[in-house]
C-alpha positions in Angstrom: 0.0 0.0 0.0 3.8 -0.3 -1.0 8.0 -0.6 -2.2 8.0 3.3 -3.2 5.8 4.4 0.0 7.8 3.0 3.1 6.4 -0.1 1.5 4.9 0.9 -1.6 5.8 -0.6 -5.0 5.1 2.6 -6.9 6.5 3.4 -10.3 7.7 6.8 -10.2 7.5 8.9 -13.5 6.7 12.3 -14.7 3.2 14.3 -13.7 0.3 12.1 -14.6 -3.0 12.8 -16.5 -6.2 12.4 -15.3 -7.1 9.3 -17.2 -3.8 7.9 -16.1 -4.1 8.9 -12.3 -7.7 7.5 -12.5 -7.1 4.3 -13.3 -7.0 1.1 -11.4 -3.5 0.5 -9.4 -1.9 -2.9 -8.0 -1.9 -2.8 -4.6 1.0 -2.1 -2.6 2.1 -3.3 1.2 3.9 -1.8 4.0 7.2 -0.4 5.6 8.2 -2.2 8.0 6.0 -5.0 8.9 2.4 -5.9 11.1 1.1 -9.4 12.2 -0.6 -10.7 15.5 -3.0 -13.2 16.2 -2.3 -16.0 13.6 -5.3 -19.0 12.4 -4.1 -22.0 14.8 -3.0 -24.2 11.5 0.3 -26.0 11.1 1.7 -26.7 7.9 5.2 -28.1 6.6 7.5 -25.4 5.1 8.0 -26.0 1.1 11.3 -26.5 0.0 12.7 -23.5 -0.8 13.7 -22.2 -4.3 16.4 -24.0 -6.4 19.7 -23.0 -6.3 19.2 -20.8 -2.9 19.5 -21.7 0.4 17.1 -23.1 2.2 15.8 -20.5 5.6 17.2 -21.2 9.0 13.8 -22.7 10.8 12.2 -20.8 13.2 9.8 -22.0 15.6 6.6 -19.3 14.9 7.4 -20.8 10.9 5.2 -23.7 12.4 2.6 -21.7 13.9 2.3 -19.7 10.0 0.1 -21.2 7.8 1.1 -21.2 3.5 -0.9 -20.6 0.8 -0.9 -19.7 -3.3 -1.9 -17.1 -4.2 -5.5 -17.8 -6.1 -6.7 -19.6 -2.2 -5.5 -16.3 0.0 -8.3 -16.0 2.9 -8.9 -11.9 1.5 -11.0 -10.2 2.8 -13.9 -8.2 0.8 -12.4 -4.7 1.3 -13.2 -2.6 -2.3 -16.3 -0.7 -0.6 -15.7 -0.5 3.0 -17.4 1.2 4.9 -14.9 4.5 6.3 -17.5 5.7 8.4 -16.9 2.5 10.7 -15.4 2.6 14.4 -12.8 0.0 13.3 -11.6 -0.9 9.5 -10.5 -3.6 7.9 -6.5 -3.1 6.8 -4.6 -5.4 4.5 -1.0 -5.4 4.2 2.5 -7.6 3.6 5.2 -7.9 5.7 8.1 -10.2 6.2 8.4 -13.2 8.2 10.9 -11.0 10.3 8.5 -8.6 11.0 5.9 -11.1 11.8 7.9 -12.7 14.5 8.9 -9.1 15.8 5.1 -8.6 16.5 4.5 -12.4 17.9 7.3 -12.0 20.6 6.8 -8.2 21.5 2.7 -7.7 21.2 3.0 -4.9 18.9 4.9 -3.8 15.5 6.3 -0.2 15.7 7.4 1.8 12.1 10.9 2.3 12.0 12.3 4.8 9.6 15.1 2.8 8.3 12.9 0.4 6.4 11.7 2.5 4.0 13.2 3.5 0.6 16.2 6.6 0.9 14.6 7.8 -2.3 11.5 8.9 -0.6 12.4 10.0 2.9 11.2 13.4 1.5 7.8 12.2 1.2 7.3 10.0 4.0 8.9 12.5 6.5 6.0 15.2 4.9 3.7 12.0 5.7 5.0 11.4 9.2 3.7 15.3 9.7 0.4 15.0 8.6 0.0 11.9 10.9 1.4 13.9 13.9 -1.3 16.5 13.3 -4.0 14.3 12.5 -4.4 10.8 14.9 -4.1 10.9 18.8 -0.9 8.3 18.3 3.0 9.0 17.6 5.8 7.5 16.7 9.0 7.9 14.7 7.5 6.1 11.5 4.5 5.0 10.0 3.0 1.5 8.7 1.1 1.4 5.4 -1.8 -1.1 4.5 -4.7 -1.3 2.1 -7.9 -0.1 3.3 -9.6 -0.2 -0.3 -8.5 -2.0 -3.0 -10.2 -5.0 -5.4 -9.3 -8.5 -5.2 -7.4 -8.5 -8.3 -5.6 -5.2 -6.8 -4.4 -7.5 -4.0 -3.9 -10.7 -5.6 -1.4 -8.9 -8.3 0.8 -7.7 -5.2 0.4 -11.0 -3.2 1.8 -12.9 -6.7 5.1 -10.4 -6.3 5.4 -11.1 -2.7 5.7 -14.8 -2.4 7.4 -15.6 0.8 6.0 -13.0 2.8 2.9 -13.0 5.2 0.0 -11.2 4.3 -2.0 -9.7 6.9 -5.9 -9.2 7.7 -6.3 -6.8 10.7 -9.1 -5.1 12.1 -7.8 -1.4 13.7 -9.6 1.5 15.5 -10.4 4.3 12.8 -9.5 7.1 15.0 -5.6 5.2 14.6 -5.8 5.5 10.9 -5.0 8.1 8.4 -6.4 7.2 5.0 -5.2 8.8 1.6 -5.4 8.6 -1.7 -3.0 6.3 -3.1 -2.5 7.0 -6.8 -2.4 10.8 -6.1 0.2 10.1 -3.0 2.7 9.6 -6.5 2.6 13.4 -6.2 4.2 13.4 -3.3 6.5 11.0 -4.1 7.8 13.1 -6.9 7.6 16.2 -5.7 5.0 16.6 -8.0 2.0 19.4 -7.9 -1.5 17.8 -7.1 -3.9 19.1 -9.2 -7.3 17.5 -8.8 -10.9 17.8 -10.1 -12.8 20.9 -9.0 -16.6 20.0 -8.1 -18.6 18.5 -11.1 -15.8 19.4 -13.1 -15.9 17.5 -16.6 -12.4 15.8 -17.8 -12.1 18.2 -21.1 -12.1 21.1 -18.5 -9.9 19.6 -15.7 -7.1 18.8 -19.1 -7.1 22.3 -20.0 -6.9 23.7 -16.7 -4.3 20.9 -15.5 -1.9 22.4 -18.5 -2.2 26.2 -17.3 -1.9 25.6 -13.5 0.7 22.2 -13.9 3.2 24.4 -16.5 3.4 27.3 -14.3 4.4 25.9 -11.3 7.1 23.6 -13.4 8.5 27.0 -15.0 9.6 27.9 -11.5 9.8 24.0 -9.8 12.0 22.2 -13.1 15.3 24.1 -11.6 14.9 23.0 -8.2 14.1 18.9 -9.3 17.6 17.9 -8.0 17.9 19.7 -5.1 16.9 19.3 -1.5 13.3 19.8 -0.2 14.3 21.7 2.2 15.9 23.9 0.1 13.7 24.8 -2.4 12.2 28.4 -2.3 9.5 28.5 0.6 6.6 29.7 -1.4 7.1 27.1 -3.9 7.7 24.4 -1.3 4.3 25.3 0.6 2.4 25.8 -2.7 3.4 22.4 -3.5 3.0 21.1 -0.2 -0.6 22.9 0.3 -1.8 20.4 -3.2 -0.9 17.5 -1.5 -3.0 17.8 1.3 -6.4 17.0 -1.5 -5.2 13.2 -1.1 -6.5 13.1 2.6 -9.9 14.7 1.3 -11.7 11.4 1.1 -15.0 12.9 -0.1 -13.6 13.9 -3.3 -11.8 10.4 -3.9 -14.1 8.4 -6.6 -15.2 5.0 -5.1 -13.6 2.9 -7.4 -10.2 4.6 -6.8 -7.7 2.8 -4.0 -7.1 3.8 -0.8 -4.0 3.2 1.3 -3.9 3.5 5.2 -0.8 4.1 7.1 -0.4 3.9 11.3 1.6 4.1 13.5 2.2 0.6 14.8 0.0 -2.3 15.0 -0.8 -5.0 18.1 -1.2 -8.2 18.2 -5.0 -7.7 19.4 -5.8 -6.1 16.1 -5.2 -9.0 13.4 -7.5 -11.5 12.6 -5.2 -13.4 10.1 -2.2 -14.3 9.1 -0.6 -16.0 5.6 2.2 -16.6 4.1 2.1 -16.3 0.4 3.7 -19.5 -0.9 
């Protein structure tokens, strides 16, 4: 959810267009890792790929169940309901981070996981979850709270190995965004959404006006610092990326990804590896 975002695969390009940021996305997982209360089934570890070594066995291994990909227990999660007291999360992690949350109760974000690329972005994120949820911490966690099932089975198929997690958190602990426009922030990109009942032709032509004068000024400043790019620029910029947290204007059909600041064992309800 993903990994460009602390955890995200994300394919990081140029400024996208409407139709493109509109379009259906394959799910990404998170930064550093979440697990907790595993389905009590034991199953044999498969041999492990040829020509590699096969993992040191580890005693939680037996308390993991496996499973392909096409018979992952997923839960129905493309129209949730974000009004809830608790949601539904869905997310990756590795077996390390799995048996980090089995031994110590809970999995805390920790900064060094995620990609050096995108510190930028996922310190401007780490902000916005200060400002916005009554938890803290030096890092964040990101998950699926919307996505299809062919969304999620796409990233499960280029996660084999890893355990894929079904947890059940307290809204108030979750900030949700818009994932496709969150590749603005990852490129240090201006956000320029849809205005109320705005039609595509008009959004295109406006898009052009808005998007080439802020890259008249922005295109010098693409390999430099954040912090030192001019401070108007840097807040205009920042000030358009804030429209991915407005969840009323995100279309239905568009994912979004969830990030928190750790997870408990008390909050899953399953646990899989992806075999």
């Amino acid at each position: 959810m993903p990994e460009a975002a602390a955890g995200h695969r994300l394919a990081v390009g140029g400024p996208p267009r409407r139709a493109a940021s509109r379009a259906p996305h394959p799910v990404a997982s998170v930064a550093a890792g979440t697990m907790a209360r595993v389905d009590e089934e034991t199953e044999d570890p498969t041999a492990a790929p040829q020509r590699r070594a096969a993992p040191t066995a580890h005693p939680d291994d037996a308390r993991l169940p496996r499973r392909p990909v096409g018979l992952l227990p997923l839960p129905r999660i493309a129209r949730p309901d974000l009004a809830s007291p608790h949601l539904t999360l869905v997310t990756l992690q590795s077996r390390d981070a799995y048996r980090t949350l089995l031994h110590d109760g809970v999995l805390r974000a920790r900064p060094e996981h995620g990609e050096p690329g995108f510190r930028e972005a996922y310190t401007w994120m780490g902000a916005r979850m200060r400002d916005r949820l009554p938890t803290d911490g030096d890092g964040m966690l990101w998950a699926w709270a919307r996505a299809t099932r062919r969304a999620l089975l796409q990233h499960a198929r280029q996660a084999r190995g890893e355990v894929l997690v079904v947890a059940r958190v307290a809204r108030e602990r979750v900030l949700l965004s818009d994932y496709l426009d969150w590749h603005q922030v990852l490129n240090r990109s201006l956000n320029v959404v849809p205005l109320p009942g705005e039609r595509d032709d008009a959004w295109e032509r406006r898009f052009e006006t808005v998007y080439e004068a802020w890259a008249s000024e922005a295109d010098a400043y693409r390999d430099v610092a954040w912090d030192a790019w001019p401070r108007e620029l840097r807040a205009t910029t920042e000030t358009s990326w804030d429209a991915i947290f407005d969840l009323d204007a995100v279309p239905t059909t568009r994912p979004l990804q969830a990030t928190v600041h750790e997870l408990a064992v008390t909050d899953v309800v399953r646990a899989v590896q992806v075999s």
